[in-house]
C-alpha positions in Angstrom: 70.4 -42.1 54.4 69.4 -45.8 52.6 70.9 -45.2 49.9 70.9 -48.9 49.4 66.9 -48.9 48.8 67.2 -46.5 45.8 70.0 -48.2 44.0 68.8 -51.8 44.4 68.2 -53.6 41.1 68.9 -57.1 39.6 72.5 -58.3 38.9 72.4 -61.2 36.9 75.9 -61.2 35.5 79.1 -61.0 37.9 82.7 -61.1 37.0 85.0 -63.9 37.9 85.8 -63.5 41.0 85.2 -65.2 44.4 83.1 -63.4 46.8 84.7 -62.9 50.3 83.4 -64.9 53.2 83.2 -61.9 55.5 80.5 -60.1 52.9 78.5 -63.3 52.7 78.4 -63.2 56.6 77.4 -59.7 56.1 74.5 -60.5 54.2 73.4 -63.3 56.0 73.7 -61.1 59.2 71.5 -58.6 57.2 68.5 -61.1 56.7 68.4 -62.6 60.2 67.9 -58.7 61.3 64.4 -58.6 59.6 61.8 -58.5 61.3 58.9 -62.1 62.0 56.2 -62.7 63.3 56.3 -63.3 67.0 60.2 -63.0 66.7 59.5 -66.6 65.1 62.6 -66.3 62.7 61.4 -69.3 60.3 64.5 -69.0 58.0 67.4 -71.4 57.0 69.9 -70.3 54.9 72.2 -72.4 52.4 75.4 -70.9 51.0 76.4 -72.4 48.1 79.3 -71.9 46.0 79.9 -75.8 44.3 80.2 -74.7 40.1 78.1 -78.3 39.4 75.1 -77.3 42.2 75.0 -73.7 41.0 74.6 -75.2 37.3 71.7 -77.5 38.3 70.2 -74.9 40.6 70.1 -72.6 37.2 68.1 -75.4 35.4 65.0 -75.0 38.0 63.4 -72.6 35.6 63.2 -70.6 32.6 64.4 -67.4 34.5 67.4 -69.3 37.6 70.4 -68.9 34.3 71.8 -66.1 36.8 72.9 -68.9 39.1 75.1 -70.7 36.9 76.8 -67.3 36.3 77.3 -66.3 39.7 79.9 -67.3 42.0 78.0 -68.0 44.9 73.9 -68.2 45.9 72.3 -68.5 49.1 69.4 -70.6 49.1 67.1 -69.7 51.4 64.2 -71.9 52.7 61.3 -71.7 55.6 61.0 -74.2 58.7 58.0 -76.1 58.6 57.7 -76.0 62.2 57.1 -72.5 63.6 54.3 -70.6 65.6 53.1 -68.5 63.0 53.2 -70.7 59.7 50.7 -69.0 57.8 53.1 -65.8 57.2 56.6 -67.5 57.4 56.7 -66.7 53.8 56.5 -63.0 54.4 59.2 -63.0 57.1 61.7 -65.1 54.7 60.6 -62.8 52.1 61.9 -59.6 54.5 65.2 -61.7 55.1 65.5 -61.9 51.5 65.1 -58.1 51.0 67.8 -57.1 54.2 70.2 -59.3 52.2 69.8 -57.8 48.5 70.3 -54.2 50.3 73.3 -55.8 52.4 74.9 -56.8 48.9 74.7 -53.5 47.8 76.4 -51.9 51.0 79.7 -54.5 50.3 79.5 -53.3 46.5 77.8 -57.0 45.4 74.8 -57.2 43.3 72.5 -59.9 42.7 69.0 -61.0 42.1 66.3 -62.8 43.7 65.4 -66.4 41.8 62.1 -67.5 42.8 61.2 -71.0 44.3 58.1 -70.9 45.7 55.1 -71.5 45.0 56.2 -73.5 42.3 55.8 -77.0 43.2 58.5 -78.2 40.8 60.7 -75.3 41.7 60.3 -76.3 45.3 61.0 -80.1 44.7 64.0 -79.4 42.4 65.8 -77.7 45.3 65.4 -79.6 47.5 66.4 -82.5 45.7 69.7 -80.6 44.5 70.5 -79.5 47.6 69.4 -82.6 49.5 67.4 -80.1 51.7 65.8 -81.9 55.0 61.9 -82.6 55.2 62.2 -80.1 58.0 62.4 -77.2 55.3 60.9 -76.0 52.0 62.2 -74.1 49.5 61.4 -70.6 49.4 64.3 -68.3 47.1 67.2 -68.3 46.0 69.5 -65.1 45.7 72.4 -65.6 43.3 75.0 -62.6 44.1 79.0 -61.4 43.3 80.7 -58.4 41.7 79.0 -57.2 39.2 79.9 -57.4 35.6 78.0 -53.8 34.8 77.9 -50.6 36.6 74.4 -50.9 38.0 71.7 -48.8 36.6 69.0 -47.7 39.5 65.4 -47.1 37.8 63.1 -44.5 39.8 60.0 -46.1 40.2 57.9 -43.9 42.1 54.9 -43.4 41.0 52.5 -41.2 42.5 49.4 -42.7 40.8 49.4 -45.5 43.2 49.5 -43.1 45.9 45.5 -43.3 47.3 44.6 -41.0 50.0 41.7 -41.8 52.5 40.6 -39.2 54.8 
């Protein structure tokens, strides 16, 4: 049963508490599972728990304040050099899902901060995390215990069901 994929939703305030290094390994374990094209894995992942980056990292846009709150974020970008670059963002983006279900499963919560395509997104992190010209931005998911039971929202809806025959 994936449990995980009905309960999922955004965390954005976490209690003061460290998160344990074995659950972060979890999650990162989680995203490099996901599937790429051509097995091409184009993902780097940075783990970030420094009060002063998370604070500038929650400055990148009107809707990051989540990461000055939490505890830890991972940052994850795409390699610029892979065989398939034209849908590297899809395979980080499948990475990034595997690792907001992960938190779930290790009773974390989180949400997803988006980098890209936002040019001054993109250039903000990877001036704040002194990212290599090897990578760009893509997300950022900040994550830790959550502060608030969380609430799952059903959102099946069967009008965007279209059959073909």
């Amino acid at each position: 049963k994936m449990d995980q994929i009905f309960k999922r939703t955004s965390i954005r305030r976490y209690l003061d508490q460290p998160v344990e290094a074995e659950k972060t390994e979890y999650l990162l374990k989680a995203a490099m599972q996901a599937p790429s094209a051509g097995n091409q894995q184009p993902w780097e992942f940075y783990v970030i728990t420094n009060r002063d980056i998370l604070e500038k990292l929650s400055k990148i846009s009107p809707y990051a304040g989540p990461a000055a709150r939490a505890p830890i974020a991972i940052a994850a970008a795409v390699r610029n050099e892979c065989e398939w670059p034209q849908v590297s963002d899809y395979d980080v983006s499948l990475a990034m899902g595997n690792m907001w279900l992960a938190a779930g499963d290790v009773g974390l919560g989180g949400v997803w901060l988006g980098v890209s395509p936002f040019k001054d997104r993109m250039d903000a992190v990877s001036e704040i995390l002194n990212l290599p010209d090897s990578v760009r931005p893509f997300a950022i998911f900040a994550y830790g215990y959550p502060a608030r039971e969380p609430k799952a929202h059903d959102r099946f809806d069967p009008s965007k069901i279209h059959e073909i025959k």
